[in-house]
N, CA, C and O atoms as a GROMACS GRO file, in nm:
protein
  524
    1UNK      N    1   6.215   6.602   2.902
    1UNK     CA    2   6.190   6.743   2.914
    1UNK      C    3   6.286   6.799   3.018
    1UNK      O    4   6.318   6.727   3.113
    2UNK      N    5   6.313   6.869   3.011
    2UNK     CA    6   6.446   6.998   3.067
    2UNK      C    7   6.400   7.079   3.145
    2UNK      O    8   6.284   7.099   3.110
    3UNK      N    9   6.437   7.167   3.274
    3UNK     CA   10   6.405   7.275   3.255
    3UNK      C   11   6.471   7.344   3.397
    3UNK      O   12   6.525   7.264   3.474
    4UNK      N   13   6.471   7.412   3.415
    4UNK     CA   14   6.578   7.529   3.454
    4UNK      C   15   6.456   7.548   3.598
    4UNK      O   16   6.338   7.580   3.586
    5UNK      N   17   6.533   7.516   3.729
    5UNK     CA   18   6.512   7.446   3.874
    5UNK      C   19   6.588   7.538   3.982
    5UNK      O   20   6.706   7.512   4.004
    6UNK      N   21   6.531   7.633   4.043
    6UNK     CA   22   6.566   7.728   4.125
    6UNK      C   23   6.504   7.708   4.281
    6UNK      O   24   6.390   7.751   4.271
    7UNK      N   25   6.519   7.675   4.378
    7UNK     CA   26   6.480   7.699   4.527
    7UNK      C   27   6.555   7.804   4.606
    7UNK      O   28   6.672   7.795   4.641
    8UNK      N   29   6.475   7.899   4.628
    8UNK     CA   30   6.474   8.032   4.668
    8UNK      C   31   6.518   8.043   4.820
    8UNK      O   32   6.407   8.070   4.866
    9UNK      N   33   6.607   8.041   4.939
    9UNK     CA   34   6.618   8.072   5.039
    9UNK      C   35   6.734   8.182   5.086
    9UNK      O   36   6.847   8.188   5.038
   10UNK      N   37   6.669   8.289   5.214
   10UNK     CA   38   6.778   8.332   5.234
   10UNK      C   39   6.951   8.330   5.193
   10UNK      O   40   7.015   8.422   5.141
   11UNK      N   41   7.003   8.191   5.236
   11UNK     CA   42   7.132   8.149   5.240
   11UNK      C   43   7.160   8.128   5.090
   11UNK      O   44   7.267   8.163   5.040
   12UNK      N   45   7.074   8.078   5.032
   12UNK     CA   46   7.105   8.077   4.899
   12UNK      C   47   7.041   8.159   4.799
   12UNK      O   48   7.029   8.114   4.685
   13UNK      N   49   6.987   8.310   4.835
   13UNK     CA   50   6.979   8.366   4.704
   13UNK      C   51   7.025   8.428   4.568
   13UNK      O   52   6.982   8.459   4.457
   14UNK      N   53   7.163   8.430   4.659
   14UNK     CA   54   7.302   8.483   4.560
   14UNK      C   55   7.331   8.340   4.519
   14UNK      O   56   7.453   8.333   4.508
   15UNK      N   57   7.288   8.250   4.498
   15UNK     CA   58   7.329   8.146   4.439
   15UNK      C   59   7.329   8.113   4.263
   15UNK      O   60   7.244   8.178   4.202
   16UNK      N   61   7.392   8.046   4.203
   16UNK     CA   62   7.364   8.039   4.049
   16UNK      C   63   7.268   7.957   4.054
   16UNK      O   64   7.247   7.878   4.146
   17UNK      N   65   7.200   7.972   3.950
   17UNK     CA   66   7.060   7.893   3.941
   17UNK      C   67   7.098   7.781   3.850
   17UNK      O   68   7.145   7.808   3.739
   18UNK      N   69   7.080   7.641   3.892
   18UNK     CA   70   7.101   7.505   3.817
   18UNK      C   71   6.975   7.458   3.729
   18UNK      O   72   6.853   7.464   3.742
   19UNK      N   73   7.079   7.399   3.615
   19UNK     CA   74   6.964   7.355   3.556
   19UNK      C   75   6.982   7.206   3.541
   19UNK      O   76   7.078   7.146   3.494
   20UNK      N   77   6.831   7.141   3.608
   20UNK     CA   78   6.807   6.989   3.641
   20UNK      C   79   6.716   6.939   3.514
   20UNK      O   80   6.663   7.019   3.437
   21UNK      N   81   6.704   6.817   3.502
   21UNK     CA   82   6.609   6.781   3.509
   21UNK      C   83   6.494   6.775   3.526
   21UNK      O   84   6.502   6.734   3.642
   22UNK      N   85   6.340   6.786   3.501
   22UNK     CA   86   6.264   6.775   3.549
   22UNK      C   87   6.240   6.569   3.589
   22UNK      O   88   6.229   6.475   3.510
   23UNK      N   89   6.242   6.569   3.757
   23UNK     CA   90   6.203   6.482   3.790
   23UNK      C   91   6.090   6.478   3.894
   23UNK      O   92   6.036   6.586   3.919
   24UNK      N   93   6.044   6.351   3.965
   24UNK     CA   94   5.947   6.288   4.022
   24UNK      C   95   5.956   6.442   4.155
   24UNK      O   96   5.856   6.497   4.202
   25UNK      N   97   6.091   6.474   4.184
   25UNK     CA   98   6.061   6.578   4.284
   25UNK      C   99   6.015   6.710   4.242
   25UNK      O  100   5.978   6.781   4.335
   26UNK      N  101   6.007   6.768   4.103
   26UNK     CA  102   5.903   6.855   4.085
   26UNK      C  103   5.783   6.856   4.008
   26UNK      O  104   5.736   6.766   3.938
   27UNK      N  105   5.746   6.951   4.026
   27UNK     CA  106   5.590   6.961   3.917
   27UNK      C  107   5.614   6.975   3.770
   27UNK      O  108   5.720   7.028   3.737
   28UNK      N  109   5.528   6.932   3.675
   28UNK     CA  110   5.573   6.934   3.560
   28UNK      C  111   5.433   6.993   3.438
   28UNK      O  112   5.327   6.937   3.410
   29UNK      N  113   5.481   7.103   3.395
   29UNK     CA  114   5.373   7.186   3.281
   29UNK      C  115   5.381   7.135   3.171
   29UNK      O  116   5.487   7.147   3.109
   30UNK      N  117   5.281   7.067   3.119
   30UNK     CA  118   5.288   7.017   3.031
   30UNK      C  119   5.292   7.120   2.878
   30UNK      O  120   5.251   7.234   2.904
   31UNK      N  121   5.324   7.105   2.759
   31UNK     CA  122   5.319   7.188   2.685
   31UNK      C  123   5.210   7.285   2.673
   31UNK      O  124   5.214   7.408   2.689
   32UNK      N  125   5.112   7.207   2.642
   32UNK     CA  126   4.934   7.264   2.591
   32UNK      C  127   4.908   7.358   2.738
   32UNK      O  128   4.853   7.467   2.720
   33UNK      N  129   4.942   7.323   2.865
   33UNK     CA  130   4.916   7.414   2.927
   33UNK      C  131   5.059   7.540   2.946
   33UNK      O  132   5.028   7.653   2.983
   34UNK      N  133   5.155   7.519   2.927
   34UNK     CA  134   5.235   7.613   2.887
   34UNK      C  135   5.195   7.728   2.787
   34UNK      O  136   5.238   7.838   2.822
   35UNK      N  137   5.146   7.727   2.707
   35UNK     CA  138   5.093   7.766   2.567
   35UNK      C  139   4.945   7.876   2.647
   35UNK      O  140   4.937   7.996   2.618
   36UNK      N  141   4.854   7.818   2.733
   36UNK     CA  142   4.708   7.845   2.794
   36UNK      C  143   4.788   7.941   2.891
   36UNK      O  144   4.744   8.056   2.889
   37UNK      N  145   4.905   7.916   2.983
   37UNK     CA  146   4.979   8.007   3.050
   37UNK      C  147   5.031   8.157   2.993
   37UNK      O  148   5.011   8.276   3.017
   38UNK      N  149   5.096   8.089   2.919
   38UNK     CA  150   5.147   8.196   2.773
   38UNK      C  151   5.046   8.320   2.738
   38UNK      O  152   5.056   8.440   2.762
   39UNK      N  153   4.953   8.252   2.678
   39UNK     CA  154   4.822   8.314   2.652
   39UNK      C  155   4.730   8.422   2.772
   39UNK      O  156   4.680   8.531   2.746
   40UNK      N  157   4.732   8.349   2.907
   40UNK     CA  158   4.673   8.447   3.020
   40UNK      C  159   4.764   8.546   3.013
   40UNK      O  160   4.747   8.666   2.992
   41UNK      N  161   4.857   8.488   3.033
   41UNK     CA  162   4.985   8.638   3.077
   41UNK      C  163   5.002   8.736   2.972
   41UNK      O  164   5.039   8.852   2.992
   42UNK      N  165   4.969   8.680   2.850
   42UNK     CA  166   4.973   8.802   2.759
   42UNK      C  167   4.852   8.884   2.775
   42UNK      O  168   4.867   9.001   2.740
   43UNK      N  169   4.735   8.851   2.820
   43UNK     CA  170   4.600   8.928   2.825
   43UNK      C  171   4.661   9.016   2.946
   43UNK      O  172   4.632   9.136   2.946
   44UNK      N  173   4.742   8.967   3.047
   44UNK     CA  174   4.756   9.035   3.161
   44UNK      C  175   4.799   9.174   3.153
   44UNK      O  176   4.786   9.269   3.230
   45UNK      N  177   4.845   9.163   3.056
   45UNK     CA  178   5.029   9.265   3.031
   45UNK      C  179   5.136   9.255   3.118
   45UNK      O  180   5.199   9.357   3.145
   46UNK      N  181   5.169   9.147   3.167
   46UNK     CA  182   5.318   9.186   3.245
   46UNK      C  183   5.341   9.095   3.275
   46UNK      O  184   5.258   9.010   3.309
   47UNK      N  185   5.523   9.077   3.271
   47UNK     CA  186   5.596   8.986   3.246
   47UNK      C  187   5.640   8.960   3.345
   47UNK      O  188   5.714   8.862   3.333
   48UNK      N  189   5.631   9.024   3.523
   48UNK     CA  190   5.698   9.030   3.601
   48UNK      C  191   5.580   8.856   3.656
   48UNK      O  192   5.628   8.776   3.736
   49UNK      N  193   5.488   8.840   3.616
   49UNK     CA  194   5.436   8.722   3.710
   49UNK      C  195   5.513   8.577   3.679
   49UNK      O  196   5.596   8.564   3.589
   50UNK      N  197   5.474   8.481   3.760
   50UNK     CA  198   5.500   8.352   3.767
   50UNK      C  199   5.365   8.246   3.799
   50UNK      O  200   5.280   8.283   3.880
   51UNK      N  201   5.355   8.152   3.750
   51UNK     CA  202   5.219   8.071   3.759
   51UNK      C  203   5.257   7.998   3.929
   51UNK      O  204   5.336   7.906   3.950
   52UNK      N  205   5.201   8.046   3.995
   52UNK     CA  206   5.208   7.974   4.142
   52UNK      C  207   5.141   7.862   4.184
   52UNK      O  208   5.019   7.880   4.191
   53UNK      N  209   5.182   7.739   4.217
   53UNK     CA  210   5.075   7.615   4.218
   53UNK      C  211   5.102   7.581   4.381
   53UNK      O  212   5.216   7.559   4.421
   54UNK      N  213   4.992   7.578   4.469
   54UNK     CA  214   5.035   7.551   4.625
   54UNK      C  215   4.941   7.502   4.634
   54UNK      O  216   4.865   7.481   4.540
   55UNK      N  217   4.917   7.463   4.783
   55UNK     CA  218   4.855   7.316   4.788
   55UNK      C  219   4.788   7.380   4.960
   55UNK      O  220   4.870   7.385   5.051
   56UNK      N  221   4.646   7.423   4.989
   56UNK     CA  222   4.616   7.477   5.081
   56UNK      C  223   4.504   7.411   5.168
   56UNK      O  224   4.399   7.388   5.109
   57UNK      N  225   4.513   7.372   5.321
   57UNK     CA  226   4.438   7.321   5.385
   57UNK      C  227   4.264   7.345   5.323
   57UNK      O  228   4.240   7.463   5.300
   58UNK      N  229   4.136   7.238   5.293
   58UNK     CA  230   4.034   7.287   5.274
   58UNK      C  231   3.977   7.165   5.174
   58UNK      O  232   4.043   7.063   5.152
   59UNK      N  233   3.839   7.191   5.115
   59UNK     CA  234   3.774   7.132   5.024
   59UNK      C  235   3.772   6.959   5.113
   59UNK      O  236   3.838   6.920   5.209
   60UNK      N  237   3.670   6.888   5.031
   60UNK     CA  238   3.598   6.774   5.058
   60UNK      C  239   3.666   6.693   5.149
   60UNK      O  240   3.625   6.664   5.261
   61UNK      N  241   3.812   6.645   5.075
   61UNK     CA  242   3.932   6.540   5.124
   61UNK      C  243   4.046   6.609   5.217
   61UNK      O  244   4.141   6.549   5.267
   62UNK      N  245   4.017   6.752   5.232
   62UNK     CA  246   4.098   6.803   5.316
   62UNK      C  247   4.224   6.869   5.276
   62UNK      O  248   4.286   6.914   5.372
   63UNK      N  249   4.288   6.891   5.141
   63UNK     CA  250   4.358   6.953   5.053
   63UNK      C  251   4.276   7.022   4.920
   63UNK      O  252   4.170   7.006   4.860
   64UNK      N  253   4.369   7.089   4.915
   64UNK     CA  254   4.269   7.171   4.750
   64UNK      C  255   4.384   7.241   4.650
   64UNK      O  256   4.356   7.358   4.677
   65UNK      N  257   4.442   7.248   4.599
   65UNK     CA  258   4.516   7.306   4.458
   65UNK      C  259   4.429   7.455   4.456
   65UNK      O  260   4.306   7.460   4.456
   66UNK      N  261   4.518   7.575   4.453
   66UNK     CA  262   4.519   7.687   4.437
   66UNK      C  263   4.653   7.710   4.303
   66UNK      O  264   4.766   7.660   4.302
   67UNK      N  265   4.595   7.793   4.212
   67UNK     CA  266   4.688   7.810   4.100
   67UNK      C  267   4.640   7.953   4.081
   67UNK      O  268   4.519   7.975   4.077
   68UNK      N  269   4.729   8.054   4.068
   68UNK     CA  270   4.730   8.204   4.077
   68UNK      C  271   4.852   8.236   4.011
   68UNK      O  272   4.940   8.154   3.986
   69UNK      N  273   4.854   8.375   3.980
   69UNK     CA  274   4.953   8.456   3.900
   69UNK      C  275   5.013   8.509   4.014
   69UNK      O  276   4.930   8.546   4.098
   70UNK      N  277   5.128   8.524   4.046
   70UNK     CA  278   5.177   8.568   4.164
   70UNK      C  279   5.321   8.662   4.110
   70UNK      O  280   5.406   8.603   4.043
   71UNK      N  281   5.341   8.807   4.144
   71UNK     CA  282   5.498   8.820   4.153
   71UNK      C  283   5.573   8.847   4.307
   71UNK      O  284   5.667   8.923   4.332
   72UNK      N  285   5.515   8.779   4.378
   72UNK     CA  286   5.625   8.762   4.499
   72UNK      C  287   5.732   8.626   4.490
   72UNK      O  288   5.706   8.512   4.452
   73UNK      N  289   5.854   8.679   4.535
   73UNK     CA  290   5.950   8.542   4.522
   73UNK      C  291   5.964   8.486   4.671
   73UNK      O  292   5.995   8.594   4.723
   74UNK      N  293   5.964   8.398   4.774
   74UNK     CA  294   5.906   8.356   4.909
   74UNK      C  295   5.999   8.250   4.954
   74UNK      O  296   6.026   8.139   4.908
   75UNK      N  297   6.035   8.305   5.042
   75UNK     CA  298   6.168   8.226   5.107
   75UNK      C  299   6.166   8.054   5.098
   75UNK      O  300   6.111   8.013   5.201
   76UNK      N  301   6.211   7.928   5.001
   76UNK     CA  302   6.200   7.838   4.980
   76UNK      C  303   6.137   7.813   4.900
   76UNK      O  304   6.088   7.700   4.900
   77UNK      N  305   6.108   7.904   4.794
   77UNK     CA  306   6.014   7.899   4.693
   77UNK      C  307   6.079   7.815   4.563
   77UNK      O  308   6.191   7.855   4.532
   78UNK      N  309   6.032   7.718   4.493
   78UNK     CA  310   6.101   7.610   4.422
   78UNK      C  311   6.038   7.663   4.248
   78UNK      O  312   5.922   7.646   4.209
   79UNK      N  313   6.141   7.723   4.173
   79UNK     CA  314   6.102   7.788   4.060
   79UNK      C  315   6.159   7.727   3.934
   79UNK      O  316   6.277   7.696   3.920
   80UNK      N  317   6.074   7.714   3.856
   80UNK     CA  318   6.061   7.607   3.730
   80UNK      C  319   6.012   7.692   3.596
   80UNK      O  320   5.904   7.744   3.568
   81UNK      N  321   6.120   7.684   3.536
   81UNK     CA  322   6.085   7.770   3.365
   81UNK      C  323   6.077   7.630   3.275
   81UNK      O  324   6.152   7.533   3.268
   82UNK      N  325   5.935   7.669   3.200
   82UNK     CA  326   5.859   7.568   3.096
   82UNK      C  327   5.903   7.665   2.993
   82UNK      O  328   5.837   7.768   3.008
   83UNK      N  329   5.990   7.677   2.892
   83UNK     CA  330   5.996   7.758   2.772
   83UNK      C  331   5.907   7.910   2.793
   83UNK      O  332   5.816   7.967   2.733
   84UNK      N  333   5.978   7.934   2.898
   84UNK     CA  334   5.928   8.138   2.949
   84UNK      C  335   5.876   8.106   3.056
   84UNK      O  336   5.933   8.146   3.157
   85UNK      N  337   5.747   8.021   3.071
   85UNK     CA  338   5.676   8.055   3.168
   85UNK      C  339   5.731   7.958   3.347
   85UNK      O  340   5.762   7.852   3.400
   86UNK      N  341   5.715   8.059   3.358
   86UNK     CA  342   5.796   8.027   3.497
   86UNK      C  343   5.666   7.953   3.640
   86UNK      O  344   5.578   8.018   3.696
   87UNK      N  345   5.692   7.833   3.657
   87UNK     CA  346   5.629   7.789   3.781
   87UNK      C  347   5.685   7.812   3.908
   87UNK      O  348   5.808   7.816   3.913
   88UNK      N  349   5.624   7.827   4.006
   88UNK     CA  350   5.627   7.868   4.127
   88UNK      C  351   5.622   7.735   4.246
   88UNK      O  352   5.528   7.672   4.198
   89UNK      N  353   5.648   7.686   4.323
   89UNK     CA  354   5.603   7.621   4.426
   89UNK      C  355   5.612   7.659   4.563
   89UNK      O  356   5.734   7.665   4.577
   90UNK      N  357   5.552   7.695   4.696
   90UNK     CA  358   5.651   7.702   4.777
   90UNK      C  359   5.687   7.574   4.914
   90UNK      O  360   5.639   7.461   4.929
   91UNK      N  361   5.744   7.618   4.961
   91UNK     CA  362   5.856   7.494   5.048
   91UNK      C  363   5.743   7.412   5.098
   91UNK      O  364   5.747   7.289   5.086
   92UNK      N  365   5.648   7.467   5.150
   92UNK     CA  366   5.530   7.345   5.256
   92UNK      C  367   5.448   7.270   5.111
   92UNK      O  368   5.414   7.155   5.136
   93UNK      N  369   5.424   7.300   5.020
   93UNK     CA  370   5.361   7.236   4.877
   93UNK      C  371   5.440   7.182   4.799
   93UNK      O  372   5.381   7.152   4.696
   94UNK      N  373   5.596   7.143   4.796
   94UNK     CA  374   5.650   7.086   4.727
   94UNK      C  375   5.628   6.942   4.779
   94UNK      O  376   5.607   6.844   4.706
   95UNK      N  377   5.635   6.940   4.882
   95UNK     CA  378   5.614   6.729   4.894
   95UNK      C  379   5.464   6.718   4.874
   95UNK      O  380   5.420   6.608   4.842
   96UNK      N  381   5.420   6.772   4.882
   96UNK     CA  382   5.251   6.735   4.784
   96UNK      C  383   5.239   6.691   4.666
   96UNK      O  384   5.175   6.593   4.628
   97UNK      N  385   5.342   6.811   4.567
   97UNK     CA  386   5.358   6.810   4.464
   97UNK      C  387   5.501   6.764   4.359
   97UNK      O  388   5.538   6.817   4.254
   98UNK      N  389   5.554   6.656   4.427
   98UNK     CA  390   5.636   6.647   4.354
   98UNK      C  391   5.583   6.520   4.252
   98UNK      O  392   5.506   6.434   4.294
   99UNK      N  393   5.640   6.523   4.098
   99UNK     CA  394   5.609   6.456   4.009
   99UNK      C  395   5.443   6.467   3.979
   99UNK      O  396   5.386   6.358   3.967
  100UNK      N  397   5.388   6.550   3.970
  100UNK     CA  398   5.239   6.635   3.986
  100UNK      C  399   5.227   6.671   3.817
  100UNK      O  400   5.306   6.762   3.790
  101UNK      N  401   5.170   6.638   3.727
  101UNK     CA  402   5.156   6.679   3.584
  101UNK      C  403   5.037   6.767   3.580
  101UNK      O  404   4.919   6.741   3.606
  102UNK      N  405   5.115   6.915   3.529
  102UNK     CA  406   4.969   7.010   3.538
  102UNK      C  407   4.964   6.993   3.346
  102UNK      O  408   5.047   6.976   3.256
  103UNK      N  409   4.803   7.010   3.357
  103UNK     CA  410   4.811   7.026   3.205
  103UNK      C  411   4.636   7.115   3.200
  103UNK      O  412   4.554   7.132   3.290
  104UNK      N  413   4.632   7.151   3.067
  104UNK     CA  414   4.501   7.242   3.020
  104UNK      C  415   4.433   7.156   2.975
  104UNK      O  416   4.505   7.068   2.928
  105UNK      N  417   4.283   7.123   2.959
  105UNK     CA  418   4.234   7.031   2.861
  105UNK      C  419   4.105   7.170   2.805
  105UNK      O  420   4.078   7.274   2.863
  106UNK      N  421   4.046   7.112   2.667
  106UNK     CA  422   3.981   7.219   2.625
  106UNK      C  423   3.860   7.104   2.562
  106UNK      O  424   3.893   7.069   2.448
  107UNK      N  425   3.742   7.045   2.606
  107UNK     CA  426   3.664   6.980   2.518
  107UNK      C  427   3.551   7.042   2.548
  107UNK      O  428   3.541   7.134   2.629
  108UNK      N  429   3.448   6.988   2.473
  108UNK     CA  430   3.293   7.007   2.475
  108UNK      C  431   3.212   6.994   2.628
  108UNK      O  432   3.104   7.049   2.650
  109UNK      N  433   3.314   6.878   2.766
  109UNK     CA  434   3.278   6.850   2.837
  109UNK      C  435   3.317   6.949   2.948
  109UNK      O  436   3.245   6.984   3.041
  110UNK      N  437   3.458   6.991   2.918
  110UNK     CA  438   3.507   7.120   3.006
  110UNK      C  439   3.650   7.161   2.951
  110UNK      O  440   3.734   7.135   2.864
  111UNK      N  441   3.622   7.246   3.067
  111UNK     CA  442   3.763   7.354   2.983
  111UNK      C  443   3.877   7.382   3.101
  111UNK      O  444   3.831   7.483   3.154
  112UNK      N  445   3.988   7.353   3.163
  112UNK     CA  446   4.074   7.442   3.235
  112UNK      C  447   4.174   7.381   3.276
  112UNK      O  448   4.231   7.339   3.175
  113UNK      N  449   4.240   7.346   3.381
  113UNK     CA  450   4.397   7.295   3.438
  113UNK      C  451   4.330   7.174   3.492
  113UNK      O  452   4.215   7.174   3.536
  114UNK      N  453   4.423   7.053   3.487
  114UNK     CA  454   4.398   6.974   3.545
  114UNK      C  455   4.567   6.959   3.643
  114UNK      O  456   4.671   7.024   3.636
  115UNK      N  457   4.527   6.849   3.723
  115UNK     CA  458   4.662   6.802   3.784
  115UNK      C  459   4.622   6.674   3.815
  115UNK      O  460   4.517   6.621   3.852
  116UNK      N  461   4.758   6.629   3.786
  116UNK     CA  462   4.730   6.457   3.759
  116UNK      C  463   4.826   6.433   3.884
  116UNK      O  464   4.946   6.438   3.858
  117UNK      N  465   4.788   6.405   4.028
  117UNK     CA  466   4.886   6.435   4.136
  117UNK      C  467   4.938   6.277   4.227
  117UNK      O  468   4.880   6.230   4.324
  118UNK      N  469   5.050   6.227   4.165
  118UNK     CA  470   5.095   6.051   4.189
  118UNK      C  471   5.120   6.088   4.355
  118UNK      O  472   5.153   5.982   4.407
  119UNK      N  473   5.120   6.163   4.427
  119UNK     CA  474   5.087   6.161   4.556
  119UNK      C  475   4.940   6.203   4.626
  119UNK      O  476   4.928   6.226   4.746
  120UNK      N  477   4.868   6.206   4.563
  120UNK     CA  478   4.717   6.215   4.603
  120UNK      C  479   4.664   6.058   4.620
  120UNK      O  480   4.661   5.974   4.529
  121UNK      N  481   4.629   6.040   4.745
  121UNK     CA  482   4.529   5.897   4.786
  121UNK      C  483   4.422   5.869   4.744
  121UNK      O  484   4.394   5.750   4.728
  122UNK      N  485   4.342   5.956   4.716
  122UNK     CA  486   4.209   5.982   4.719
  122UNK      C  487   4.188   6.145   4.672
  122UNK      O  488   4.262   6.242   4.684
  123UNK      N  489   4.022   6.126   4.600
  123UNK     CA  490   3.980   6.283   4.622
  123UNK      C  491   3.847   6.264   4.624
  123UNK      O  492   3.792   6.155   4.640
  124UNK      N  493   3.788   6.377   4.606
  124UNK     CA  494   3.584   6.386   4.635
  124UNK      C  495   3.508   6.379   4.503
  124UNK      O  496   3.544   6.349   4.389
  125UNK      N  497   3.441   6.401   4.532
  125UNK     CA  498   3.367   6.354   4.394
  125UNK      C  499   3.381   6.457   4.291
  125UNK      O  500   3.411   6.444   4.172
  126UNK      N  501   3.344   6.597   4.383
  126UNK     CA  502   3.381   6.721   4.297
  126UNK      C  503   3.508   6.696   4.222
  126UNK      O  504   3.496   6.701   4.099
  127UNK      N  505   3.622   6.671   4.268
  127UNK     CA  506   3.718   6.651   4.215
  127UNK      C  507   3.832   6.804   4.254
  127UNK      O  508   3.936   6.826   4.192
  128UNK      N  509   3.787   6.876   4.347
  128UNK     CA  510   3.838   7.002   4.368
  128UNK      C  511   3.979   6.989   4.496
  128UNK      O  512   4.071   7.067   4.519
  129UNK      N  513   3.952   6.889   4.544
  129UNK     CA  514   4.047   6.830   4.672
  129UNK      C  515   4.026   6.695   4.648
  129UNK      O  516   3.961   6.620   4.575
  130UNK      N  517   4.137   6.692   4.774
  130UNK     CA  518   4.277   6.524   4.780
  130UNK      C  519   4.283   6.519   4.904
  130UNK      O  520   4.231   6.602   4.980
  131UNK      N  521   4.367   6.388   4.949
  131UNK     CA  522   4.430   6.363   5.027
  131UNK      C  523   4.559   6.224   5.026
  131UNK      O  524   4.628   6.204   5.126
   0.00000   0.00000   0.00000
């Protein structure tokens, strides 16, 4: 999978935007939740957002995953297009999250984003925080 890899800073915002790889150093949207992304933003009406995934002091293990619609762009902000939909990271949540598989699941048992996070030690039972 491909996809078009932007980090946002002062010094480099006039910069051309490269397109990498998706590897172990970023987050990665899986299709089915690309598609569930797709889908919110169209209920939203507007094209100006980006799916923001950061990683904020709190919950059981002492980390917690926050995922929001955001259109601010934030100095070191690490930006990732899944076929349109554009992911967000910023600079203090990228080593949390690098090689991090977000995906949607939809069954009888539950419904919403998961993250499958190969740098998480541990989490709580809830399952809402890491460490």
């Amino acid at each position: 999978m491909t996809a078009d890899t932007t980090t946002t800073d002062t010094a480099a915002a006039e910069a051309t935007d490269e397109s990498a790889t998706v590897g172990t150093d970023s987050v990665v949207l899986t299709d089915t939740a690309a598609v569930k992304v797709k889908t919110l933003l169209d209920q939203e009406g507007r094209d100006d957002l980006a799916l923001r995934v950061a990683v904020q002091p709190g919950g059981c293990s002492g980390l917690r995953y926050q995922l929001f619609f955001d259109d601010r762009s934030l100095d070191g902000d690490q930006k990732i297009d899944f076929d349109g939909v554009a992911v967000v990271v910023d600079r203090m949540s990228v080593p949390y999250l690098g090689g991090a598989v977000i995906d949607f699941v939809d069954t009888i048992e539950k419904q919403g984003f998961t993250i499958d996070n190969p740098n998480a030690t541990g989490s709580c039972a809830c399952g809402d925080s890491f460490h």
